[in-house]
C-alpha positions in Angstrom: 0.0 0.0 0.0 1.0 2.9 -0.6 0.7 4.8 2.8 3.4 7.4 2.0 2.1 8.7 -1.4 -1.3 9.1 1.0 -0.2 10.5 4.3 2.2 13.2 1.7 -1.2 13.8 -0.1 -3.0 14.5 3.1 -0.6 16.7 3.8 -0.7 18.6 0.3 -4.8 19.0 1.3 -4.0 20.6 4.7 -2.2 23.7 2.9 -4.1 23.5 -0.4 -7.9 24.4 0.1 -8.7 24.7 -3.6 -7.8 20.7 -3.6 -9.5 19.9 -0.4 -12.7 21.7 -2.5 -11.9 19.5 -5.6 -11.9 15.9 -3.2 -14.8 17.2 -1.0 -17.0 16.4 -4.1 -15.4 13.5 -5.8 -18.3 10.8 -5.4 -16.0 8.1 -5.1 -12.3 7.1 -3.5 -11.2 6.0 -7.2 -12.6 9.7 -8.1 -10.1 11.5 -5.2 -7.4 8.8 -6.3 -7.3 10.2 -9.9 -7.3 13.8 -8.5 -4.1 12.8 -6.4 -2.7 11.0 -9.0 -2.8 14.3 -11.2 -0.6 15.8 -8.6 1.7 12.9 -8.5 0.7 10.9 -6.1 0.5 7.3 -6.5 -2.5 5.5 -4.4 -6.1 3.9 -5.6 -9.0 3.8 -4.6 -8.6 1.1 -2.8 -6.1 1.7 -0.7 -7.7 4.8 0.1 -11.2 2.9 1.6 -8.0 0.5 3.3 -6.8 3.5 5.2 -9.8 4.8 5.9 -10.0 1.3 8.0 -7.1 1.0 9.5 -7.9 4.9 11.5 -4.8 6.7 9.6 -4.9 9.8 11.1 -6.5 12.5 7.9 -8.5 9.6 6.2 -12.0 9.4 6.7 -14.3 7.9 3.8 -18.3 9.1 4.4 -20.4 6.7 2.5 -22.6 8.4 0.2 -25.4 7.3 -1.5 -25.3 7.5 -4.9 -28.2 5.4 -6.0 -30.4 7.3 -8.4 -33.5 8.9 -6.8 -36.7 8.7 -8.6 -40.1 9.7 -7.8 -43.0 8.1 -9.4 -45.8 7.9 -6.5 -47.0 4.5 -5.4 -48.0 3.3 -8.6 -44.0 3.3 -10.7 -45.3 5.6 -13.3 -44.2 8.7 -14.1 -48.0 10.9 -14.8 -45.6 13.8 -16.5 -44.6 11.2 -18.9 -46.3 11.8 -22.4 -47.6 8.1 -22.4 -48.9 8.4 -19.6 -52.7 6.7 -19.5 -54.8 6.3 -16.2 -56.2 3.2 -15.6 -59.2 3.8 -16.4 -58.1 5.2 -20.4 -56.8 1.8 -20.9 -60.3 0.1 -21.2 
C-alpha cells in the first residue's frame, strides 16, 4: 500500500484548500485517487477505503449514497410522462 504517497497527499490537502474543495466532491475514493494521481501521487482507490479502515490519522471515507432517486408515486409511473394513460383510459 501505498501509505506514504497518501499521508504526503494529506498533507498537500491541509495547505491547499482549492484541492480539499476539488476531493470534497469527488463521489468516489477511485474519483479522489485520480485527482491525487494528477498531482503525482500514486494511491487507488482502494487503498484509500483500506486507510480509511485502519484509522490513519486525515483519512475518513463518508459513505454516500449515490443510488439514483426517482419519484414516481406509489404506482412506478411517471403521470408527467407523455404516455402516460390512467387506468381507467386503458379500457
Amino acid at each position: 500500500m501505498a501509505i506514504d504517497q497518501l499521508k504526503a497527499f494529506l498533507t498537500e490537502l491541509k495547505r491547499n484548500k482549492e484541492l480539499l474543495n476539488a476531493i470534497s466532491v469527488a463521489a468516489t475514493a477511485n474519483e479522489i485517487a485520480e485527482i491525487a494521481s494528477e498531482l503525482g501521487y500514486q494511491f487507488s482507490g482502494n487503498e484509500l477505503k483500506a486507510a480509511s479502515k485502519e484509522n490513519i490519522a486525515g483519512v475518513k471515507i463518508k459513505k454516500q449514497d449515490t443510488s439514483p432517486s426517482y419519484s414516481f408515486g406509489e404506482s412506478g409511473i411517471d403521470p408527467n410522462e407523455k404516455n402516460y394513460k390512467s387506468f381507467n383510459e386503458w379500457e
